[in-house]
N, C-alpha and C positions, 0 to 999 in steps of 0.2 A: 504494500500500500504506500512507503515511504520509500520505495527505489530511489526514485530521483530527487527527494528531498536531503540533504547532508543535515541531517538536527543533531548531531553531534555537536556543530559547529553552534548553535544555540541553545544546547540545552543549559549551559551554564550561566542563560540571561535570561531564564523562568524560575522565579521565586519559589524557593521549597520549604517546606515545614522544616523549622529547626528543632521546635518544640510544644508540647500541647501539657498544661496544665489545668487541673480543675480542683476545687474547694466547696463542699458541701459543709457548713457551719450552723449551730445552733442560735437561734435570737434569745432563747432565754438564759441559756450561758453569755452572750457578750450581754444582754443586760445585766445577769450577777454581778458580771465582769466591772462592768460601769458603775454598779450600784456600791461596789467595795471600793473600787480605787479612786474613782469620778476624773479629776482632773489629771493626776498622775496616770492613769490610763490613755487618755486623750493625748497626752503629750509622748506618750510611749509611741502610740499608734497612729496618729492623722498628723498629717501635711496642714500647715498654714493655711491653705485654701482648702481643704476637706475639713480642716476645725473650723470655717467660718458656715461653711454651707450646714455642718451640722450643725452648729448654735442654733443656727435660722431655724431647721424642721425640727429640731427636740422642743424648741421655744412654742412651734404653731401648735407643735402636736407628739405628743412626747412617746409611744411609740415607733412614729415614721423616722422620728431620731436615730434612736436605737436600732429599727430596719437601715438606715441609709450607714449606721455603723459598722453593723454587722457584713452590709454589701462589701463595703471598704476590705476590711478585714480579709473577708473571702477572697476579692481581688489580688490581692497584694499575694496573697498564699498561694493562688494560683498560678501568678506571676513569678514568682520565686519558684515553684516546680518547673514551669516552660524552662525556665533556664537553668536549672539542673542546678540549684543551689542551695535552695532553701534560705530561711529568712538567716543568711550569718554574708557576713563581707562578699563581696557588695552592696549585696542587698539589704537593708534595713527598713524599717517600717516607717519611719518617716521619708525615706528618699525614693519612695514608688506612692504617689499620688494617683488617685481615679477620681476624676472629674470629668464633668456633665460637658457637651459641648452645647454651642445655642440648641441646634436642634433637641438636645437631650440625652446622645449617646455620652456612654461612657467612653471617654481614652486614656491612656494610660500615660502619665506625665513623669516621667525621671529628671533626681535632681541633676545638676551638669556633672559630675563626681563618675552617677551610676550611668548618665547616659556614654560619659566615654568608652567606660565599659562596654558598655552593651553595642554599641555603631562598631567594636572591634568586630565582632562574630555577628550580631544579627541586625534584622533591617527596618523592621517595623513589630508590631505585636498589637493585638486585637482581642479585646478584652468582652466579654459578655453577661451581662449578669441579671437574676433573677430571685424574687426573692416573696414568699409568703408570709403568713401570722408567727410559723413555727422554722423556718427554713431559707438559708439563702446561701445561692448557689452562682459561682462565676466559673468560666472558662477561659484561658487566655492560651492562642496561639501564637508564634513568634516565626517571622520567615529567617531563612538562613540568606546571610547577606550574598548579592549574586556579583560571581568574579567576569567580568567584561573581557572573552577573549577574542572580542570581531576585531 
């Protein structure tokens, strides 16, 4: 079927899964969680812009807080499996942020530190998350960076 196509010669400029992580997390553990530590937790776990976005929903409405906590959380851990790390150096819990874009998607924001890191091996990474009364759940893929031999 690819006689006369050489994709040899491109396949090393189609972005490949480098890695796939996912986190399944309790909402009534990260609220014990919260409920014991409050601010020292917060500041263990959320980025400057996820601690503000949370104030906002814990303030309107104090489970959707603790939901949008809990998402964070799952992100981040799932983020840290895509890249074969786990939450230890590089990776820390404040320096992988998941924030809203206008539309509403979540992406995933490193600080300058981890993104060097990360632009060495991978290319992008895509984050998804969902989350009920009892349960929240994210997945993050990571492409492997593509080496340009045209």
């Amino acid at each position: 079927m690819f006689n006369n196509f050489k994709i040899d010669k491109y396949i090393n400029n189609i972005p490949r899964i480098a890695g796939v992580g996912i986190d399944l997390l309790s909402v009534d553990r990260v609220r014990t969680l919260y409920q014991r530590y409050q601010k020292h937790f917060l500041k263990k776990m959320l980025g400057e812009e996820e601690l503000y976005v949370f104030q906002k929903r814990l303030n309107s409405n104090y489970e959707r807080g603790i939901r949008f906590l809990t998402t964070r959380i799952a992100s981040k851990e799932a983020f840290s499996k895509a890249v074969d790390t786990g939450i230890r150096y590089p990776v820390t819990w404040k320096n992988v942020q998941i924030i809203n874009s206008s539309k509403g998607s979540p992406k995933i924001i490193l600080s300058s530190d981890l993104d060097l890191w990360y632009r060495s091996t991978y290319e992008d990474a895509y984050v998804s998350i969902s989350d009920d009364i009892n349960l929240a759940l994210a997945i993050v893929i990571t492409d492997r960076k593509c080496k340009n031999v045209l």
